[in-house]
C-alpha positions in Angstrom: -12.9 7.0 -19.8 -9.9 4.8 -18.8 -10.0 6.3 -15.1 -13.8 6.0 -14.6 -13.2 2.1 -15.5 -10.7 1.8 -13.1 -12.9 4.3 -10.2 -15.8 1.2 -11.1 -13.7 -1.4 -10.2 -11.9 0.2 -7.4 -15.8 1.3 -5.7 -16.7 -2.0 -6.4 -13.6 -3.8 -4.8 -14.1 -1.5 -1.9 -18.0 -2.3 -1.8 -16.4 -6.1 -1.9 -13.8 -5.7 1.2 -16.9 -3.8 3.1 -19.5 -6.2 2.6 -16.5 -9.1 3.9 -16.7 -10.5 0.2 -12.8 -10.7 0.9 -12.2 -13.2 -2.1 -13.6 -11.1 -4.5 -12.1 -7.9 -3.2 -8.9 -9.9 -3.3 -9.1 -10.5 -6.8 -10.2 -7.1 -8.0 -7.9 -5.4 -6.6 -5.1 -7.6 -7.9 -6.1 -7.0 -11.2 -6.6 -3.4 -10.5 -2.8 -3.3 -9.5 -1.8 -5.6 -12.4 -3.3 -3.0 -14.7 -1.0 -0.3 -13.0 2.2 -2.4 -12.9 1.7 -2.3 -16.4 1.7 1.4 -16.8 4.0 2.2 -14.1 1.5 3.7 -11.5 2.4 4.1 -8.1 -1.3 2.6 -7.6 -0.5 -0.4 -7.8 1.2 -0.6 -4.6 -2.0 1.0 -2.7 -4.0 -1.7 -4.5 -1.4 -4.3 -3.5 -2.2 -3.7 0.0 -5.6 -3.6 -0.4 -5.4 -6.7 -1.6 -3.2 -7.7 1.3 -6.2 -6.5 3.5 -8.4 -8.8 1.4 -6.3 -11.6 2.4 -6.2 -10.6 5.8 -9.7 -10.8 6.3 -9.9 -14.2 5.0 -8.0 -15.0 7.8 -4.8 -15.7 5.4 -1.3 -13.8 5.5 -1.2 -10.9 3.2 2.9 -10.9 3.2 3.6 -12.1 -0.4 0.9 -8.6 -1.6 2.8 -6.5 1.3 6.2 -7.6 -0.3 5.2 -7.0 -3.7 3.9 -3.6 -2.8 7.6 -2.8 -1.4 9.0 -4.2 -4.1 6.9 -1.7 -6.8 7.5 1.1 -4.6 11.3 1.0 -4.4 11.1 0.1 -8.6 9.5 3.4 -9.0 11.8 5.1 -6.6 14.8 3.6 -8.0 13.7 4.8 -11.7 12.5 8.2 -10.5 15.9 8.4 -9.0 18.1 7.8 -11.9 16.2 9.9 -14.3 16.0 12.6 -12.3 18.8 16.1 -13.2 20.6 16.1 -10.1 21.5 12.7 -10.2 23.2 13.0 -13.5 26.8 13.3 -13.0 28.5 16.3 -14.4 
């Protein structure tokens, strides 16, 4: 139930960035990516640059949602990392 909420907003955000409703799109998807920041979702860096489109097409710099993409990318790496076996030292 929890996934066909976020599948709603995510069609809808998309439906947004098509139509050139760029704001709105912007703002869905940020909250869409807020939502999976929370849980620890590699999503949220795909929303984070959809939002950075969003921005994009408003004819504004989509860096700062680029960066933070990065940044929640490498997070998740960097955890993934250290709890995985083989990097446990012996």
């Amino acid at each position: 139930m929890v996934e066909e909420a976020i599948r709603q907003k995510y069609d809808l955000a998309c439906t947004y960035l098509k139509n050139r409703q760029s704001s709105a799109a912007h703002n869905l998807f940020l909250e869409l990516a807020d939502n999976e920041q929370k849980k620890g979702s590699s999503l949220a860096g795909l929303f984070l640059m959809l939002a950075a489109e969003s921005k994009i097409q408003q004819g504004k710099d989509g860096y700062d949602e680029f960066l933070q993409a990065g940044k929640t990318y490498l997070k998740i790496a960097e955890k993934g990392y250290t709890s995985h076996p083989a990097t446990q030292v012996l």
